[in-house]
C-alpha positions as CSV (number, residue, x, y, z in Angstrom):
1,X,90.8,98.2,133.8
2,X,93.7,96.5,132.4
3,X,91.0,94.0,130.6
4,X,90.2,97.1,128.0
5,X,91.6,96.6,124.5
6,X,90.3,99.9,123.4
7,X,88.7,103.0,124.4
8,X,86.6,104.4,121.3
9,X,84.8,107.6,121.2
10,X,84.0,110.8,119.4
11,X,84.3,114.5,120.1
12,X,82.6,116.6,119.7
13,X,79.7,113.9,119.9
14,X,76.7,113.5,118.0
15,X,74.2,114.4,118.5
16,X,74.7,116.6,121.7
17,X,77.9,118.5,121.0
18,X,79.7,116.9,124.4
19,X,83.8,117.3,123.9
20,X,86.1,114.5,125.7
21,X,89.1,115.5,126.6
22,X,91.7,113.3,124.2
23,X,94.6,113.8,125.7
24,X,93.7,113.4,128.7
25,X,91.9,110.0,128.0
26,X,94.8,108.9,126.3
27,X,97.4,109.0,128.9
28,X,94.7,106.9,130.8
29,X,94.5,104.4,128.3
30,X,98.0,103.9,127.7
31,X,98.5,103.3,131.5
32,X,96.5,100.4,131.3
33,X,97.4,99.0,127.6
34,X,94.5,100.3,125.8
35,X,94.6,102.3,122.1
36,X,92.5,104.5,121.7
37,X,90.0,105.1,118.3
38,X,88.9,108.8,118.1
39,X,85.8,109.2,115.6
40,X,87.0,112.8,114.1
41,X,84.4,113.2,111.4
42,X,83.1,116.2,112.7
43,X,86.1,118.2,113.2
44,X,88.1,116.8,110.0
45,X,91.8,117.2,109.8
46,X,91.7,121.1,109.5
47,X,90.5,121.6,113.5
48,X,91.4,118.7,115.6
49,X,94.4,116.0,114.9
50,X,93.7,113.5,117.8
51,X,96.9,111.5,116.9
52,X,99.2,114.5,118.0
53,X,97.1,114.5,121.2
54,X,97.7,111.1,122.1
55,X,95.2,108.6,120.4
56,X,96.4,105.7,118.0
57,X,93.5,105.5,115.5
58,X,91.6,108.3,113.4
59,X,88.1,107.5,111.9
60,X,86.5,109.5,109.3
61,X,82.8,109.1,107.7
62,X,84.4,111.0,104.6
63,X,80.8,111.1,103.4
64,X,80.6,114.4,105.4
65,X,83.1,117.3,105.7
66,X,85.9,115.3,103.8
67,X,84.1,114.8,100.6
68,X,81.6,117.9,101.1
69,X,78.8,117.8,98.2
70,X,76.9,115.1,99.7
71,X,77.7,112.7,96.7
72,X,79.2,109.7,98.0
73,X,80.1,107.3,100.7
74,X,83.4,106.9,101.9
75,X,85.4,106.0,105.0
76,X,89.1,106.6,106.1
77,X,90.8,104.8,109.4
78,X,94.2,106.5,109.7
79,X,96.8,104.9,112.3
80,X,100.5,103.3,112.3
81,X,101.7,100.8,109.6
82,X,101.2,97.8,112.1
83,X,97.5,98.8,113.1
84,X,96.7,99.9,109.9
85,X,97.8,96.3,108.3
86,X,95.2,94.2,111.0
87,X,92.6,96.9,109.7
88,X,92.9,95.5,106.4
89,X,94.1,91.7,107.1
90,X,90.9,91.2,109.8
91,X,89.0,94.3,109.3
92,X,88.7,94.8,105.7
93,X,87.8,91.0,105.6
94,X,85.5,90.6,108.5
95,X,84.0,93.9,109.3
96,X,83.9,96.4,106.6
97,X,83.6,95.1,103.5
98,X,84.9,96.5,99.5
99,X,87.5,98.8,99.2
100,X,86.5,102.2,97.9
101,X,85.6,102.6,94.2
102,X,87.7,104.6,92.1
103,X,84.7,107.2,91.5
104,X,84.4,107.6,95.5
105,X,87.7,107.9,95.8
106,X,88.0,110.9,93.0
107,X,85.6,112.6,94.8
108,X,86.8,112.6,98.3
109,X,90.0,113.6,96.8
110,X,88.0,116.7,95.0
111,X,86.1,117.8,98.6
112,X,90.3,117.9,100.2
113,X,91.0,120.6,97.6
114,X,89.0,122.8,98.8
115,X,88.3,122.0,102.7
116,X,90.2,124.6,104.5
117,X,87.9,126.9,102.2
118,X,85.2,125.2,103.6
119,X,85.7,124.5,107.1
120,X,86.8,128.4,107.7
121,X,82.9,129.3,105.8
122,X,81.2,126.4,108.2
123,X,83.1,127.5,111.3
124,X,81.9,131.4,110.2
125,X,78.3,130.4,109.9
126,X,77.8,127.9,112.4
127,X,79.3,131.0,115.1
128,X,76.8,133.6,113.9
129,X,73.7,130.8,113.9
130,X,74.4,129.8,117.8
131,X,74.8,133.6,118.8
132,X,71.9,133.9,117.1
133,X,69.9,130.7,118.5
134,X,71.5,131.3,122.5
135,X,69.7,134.8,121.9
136,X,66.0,133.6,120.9
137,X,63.3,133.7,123.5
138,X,61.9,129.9,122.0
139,X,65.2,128.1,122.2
140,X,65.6,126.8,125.9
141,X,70.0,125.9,125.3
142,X,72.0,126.4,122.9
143,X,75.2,123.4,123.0
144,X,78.1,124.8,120.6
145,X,81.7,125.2,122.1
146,X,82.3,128.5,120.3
147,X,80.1,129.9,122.8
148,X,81.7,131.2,126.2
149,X,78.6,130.2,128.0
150,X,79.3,126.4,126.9
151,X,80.6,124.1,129.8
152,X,83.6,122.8,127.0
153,X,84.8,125.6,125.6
154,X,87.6,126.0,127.1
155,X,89.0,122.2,126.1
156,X,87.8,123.0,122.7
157,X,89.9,126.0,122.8
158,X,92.8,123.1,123.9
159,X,92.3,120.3,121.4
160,X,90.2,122.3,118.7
161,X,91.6,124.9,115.9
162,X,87.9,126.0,115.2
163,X,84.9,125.6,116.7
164,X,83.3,123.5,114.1
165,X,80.1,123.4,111.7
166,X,78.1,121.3,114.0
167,X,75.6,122.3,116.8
168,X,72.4,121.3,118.8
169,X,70.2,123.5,120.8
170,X,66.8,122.3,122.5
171,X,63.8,124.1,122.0
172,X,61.1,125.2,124.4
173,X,57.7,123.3,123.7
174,X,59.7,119.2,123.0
175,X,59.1,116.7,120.4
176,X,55.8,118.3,119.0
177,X,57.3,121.8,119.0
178,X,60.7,120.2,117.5
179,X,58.6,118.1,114.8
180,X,57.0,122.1,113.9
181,X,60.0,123.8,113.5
182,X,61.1,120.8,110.6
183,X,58.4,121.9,108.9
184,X,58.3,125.5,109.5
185,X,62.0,125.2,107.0
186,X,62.0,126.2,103.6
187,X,65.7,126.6,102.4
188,X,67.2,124.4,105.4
189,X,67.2,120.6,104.3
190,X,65.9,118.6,106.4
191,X,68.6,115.4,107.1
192,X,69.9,113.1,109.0
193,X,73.7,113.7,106.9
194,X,76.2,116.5,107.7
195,X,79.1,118.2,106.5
196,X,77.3,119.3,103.1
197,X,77.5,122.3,101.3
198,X,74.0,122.9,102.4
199,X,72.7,123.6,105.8
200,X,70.9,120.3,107.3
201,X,69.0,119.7,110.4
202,X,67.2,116.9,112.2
203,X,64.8,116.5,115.3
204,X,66.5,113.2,116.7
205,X,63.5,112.5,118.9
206,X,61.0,112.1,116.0
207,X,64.1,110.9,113.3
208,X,67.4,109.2,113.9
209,X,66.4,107.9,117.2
210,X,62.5,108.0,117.3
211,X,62.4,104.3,118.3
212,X,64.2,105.0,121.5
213,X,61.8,105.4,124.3
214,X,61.9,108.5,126.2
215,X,63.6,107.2,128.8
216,X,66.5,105.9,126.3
217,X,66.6,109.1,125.1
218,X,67.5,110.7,128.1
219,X,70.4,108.1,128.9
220,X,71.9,109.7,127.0
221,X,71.0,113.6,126.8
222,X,68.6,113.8,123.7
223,X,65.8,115.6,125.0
224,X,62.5,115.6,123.0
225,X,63.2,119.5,122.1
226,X,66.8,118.8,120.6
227,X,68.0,119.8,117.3
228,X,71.3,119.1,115.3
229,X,72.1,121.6,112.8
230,X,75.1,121.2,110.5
231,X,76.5,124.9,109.1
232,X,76.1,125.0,105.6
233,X,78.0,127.3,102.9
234,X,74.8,129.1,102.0
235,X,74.4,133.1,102.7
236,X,74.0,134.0,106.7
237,X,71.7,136.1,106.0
238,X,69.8,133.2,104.2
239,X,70.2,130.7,107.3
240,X,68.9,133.2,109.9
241,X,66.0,134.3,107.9
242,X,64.9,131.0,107.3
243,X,65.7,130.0,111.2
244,X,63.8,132.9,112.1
245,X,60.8,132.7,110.0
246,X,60.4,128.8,111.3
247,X,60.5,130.0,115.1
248,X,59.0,133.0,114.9
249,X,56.3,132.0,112.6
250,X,52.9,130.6,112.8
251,X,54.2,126.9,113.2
252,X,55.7,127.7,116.6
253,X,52.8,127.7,119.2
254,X,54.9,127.0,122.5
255,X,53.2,126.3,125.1
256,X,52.5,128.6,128.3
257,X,54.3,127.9,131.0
């Protein structure tokens, strides 16, 4: 309605890899007065540039892909001169608090020297894992846009360079068979972070949002089976064998339909 200020949202989202369409939502927006804030952090610079599809406001957690060791916190809003100034005169003030330290700041500026390196090896990885997860008898969906079989890949092909580091599949068996495969890991780090050098996963229902009730959860599509997986830079070979060994293994006892 003409009463919105602002339409915020991120894609792809966390944590169930849905994509919004940005230019689309854009052109809505503006109809009615509204900016819009896109949350880029997973896609970075290198595969998705909302502002030249329509939005007003960028959002980074730099503390992922943007810095890239998993060594410090950081943040980046990224917009005109005008919007950028009420960031700092109300924002900074009210909302967000210190600027970044000079250390943090050194250290986001190393991870940019070398993120088009990166991105392409998280991209490369992240495309062989879900071929190799939407091929496994125990995993029940496999949600990465890389994959023809996904219902958004063909406006990530529009909006996206890459298909991204990030995905989430749901496994056969729920929360208790999700809460197995965590520790059925040995190299994989179990985390609720992304965008590291090393590969991390989570179980959402029994981590980041195990206080949601079930039905909670389902509002808004995180099933007790689902698992995020960020891409790290490590061997394939390394990520599918340790994958493998946790689904395939002992731990996993799923349950007979």
């Amino acid at each position: 309605s003409d009463k919105t200020k602002i339409v915020y949202f991120e894609t792809p989202a966390n944590p169930n890899m849905r994509l919004v369409d940005i230019e689309a939502v854009s052109d809505i927006a503006h109809k009615h007065g509204a900016k819009v804030v896109v949350d880029n952090t997973y896609c970075t610079p290198y595969l998705q540039r909302p502002i030249e599809l329509g939005a007003d406001i960028v959002v980074h957690s730099a503390t992922k892909y943007l810095g890239g060791h998993g060594d410090l916190m950081a943040g980046a809003v990224i917009g005109t001169l005008e919007d950028m100034t009420q960031v700092r005169l109300v924002g900074l003030k009210d909302m967000t608090g210190a600027v970044l330290s000079a250390q943090d700041a050194n250290l986001v500026m190393r991870g940019l020297k070398t993120l088009e390196l990166r991105m392409e090896r998280h991209c490369d990885n992240a495309e062989k894992i879900a071929d190799f997860l939407a091929k496994h008898p125990k995993v029940e969906k496999v949600f990465y846009p890389g994959l023809e079989s996904d219902p958004h890949h063909k406006l990530a092909k529009k909006q996206m360079d890459r298909f991204g580091g990030m995905i989430a599949f749901e496994l056969k068996g729920g929360i208790e068979e999700g809460r197995k495969l965590m520790n059925g890991l040995n190299m994989i780090t179990r985390a609720v972070s992304l965008g590291d050098a090393e590969t991390l996963i989570q179980h959402p229902a029994s981590m980041t949002h195990s206080t949601y009730t079930a039905e909670e959860r389902a509002e808004y599509q995180i099933t007790d089976g689902l698992i995020r997986l960020s891409a790290g830079l490590e061997s394939i070979d390394d990520i599918l064998a340790d994958l493998s060994n946790a689904l395939d293994g002992d731990q996993m006892a799923i349950a007979a339909e």
